[in-house]
VEXDO-497198 format. One record per residue (C-alpha): x, y, z. Coordinates in steps of 0.2 Angstrom, whole numbers. Layout:
BEGIN
{xx X, yy Y, zz Z}
...
This chain:
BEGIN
{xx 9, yy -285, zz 75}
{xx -10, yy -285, zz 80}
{xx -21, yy -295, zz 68}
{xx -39, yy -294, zz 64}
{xx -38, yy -312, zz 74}
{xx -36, yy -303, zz 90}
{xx -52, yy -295, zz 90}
{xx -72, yy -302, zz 92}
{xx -86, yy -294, zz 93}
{xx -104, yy -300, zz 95}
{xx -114, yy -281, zz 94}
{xx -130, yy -290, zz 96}
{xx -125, yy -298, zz 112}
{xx -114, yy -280, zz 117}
{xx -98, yy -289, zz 120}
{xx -80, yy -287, zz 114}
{xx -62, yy -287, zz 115}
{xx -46, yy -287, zz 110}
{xx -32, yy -297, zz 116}
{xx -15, yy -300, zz 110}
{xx 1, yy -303, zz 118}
{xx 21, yy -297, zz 115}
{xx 20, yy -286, zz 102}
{xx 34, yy -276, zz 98}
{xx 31, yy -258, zz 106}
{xx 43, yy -242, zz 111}
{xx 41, yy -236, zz 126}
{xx 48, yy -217, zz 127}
{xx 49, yy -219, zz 144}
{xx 42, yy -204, zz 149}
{xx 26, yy -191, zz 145}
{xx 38, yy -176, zz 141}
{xx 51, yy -188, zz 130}
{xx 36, yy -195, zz 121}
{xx 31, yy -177, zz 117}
{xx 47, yy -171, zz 112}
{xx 50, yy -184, zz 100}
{xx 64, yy -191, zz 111}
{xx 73, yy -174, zz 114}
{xx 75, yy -174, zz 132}
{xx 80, yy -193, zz 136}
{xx 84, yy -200, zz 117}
{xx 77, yy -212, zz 106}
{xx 64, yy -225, zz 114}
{xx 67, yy -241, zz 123}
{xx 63, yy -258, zz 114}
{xx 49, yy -263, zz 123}
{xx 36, yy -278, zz 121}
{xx 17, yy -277, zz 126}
{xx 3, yy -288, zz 131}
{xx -16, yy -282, zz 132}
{xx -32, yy -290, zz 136}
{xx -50, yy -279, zz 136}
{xx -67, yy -285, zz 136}
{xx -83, yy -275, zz 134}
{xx -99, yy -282, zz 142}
{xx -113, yy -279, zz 152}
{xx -124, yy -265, zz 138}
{xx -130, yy -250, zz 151}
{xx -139, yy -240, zz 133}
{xx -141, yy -244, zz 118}
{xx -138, yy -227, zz 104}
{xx -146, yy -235, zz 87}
{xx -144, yy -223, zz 72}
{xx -136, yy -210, zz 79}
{xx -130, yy -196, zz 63}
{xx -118, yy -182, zz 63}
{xx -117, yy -177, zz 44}
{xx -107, yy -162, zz 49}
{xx -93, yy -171, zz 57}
{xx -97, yy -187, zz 43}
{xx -99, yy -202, zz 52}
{xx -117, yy -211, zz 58}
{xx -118, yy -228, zz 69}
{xx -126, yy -239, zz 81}
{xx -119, yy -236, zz 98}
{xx -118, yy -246, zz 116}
{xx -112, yy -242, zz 131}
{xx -104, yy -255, zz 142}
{xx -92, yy -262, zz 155}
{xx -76, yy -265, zz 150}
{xx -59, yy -272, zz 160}
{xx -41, yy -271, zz 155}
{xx -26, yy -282, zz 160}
{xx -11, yy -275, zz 152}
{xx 8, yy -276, zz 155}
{xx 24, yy -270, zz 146}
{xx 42, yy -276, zz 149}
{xx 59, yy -268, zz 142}
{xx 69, yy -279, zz 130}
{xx 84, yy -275, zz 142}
{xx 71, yy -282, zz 157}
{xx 78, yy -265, zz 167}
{xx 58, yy -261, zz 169}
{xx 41, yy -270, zz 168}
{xx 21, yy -262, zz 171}
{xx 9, yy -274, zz 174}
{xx -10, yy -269, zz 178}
{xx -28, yy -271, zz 176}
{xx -43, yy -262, zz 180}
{xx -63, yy -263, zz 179}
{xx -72, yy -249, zz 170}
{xx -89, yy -255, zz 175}
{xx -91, yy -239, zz 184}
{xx -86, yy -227, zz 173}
{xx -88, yy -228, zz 152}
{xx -85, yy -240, zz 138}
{xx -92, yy -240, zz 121}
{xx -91, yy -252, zz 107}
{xx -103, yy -250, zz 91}
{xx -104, yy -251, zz 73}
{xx -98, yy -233, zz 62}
{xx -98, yy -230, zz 45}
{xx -87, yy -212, zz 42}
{xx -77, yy -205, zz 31}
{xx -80, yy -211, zz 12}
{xx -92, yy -223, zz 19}
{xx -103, yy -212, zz 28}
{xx -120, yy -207, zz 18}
{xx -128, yy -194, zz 23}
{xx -147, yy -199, zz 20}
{xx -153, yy -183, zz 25}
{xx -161, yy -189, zz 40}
């Protein structure tokens, strides 16, 4: 299970991230089988999962941004992010492990307010 432990954020100094390691995952073990609800291969695999991202590095800051049609209004930033990740099968018959750097491309942390907590102030 992922707790509210795994997570940190500092908005103020635009960094973040997540990490948590061997939670208990299914892995469908492909796109068409995950889609099909397990129709074409069967049920998924037990699987466990381990996961590290971190936001850094602000590139643009989106302060007060507000969408009262869609319901939801934040404060927005735009960062570099990397990834670590792998997964493994109970059985050990297969294992994915990666990372990646997303400096180049986007990342967003921020703080949102939607649903019953979004306000529309009429601004």
């Amino acid at each position: 299970m992922i707790s509210v432990d795994d997570i940190t954020t500092n908005l103020g100094k635009g960094s973040a991230s997540l990490e948590f390691q061997n939670v208990d995952v299914f892995d469908w073990i492909t796109v068409p089988n995950s889609l099909s609800n397990g129709k074409l291969l069967g049920p998924p695999a037990a699987a466990t999962m381990s996961l590290k991202i971190q936001w850094t590095g602000v590139t643009r800051r989106i302060s007060g941004f507000s969408d009262p049609t869609l319901g939801f209004q934040g404060d927005y930033l735009e960062t570099g992010a990397t990834i670590d990740v792998s997964v493994e099968q109970s059985d050990g018959s297969f294992s994915f492990t990666g990372s990646g750097d997303a400096s180049g491309l986007f990342a967003e942390i921020g703080h949102e307010q939607n649903g019953v907590f979004f306000e529309d102030d009429g601004a």
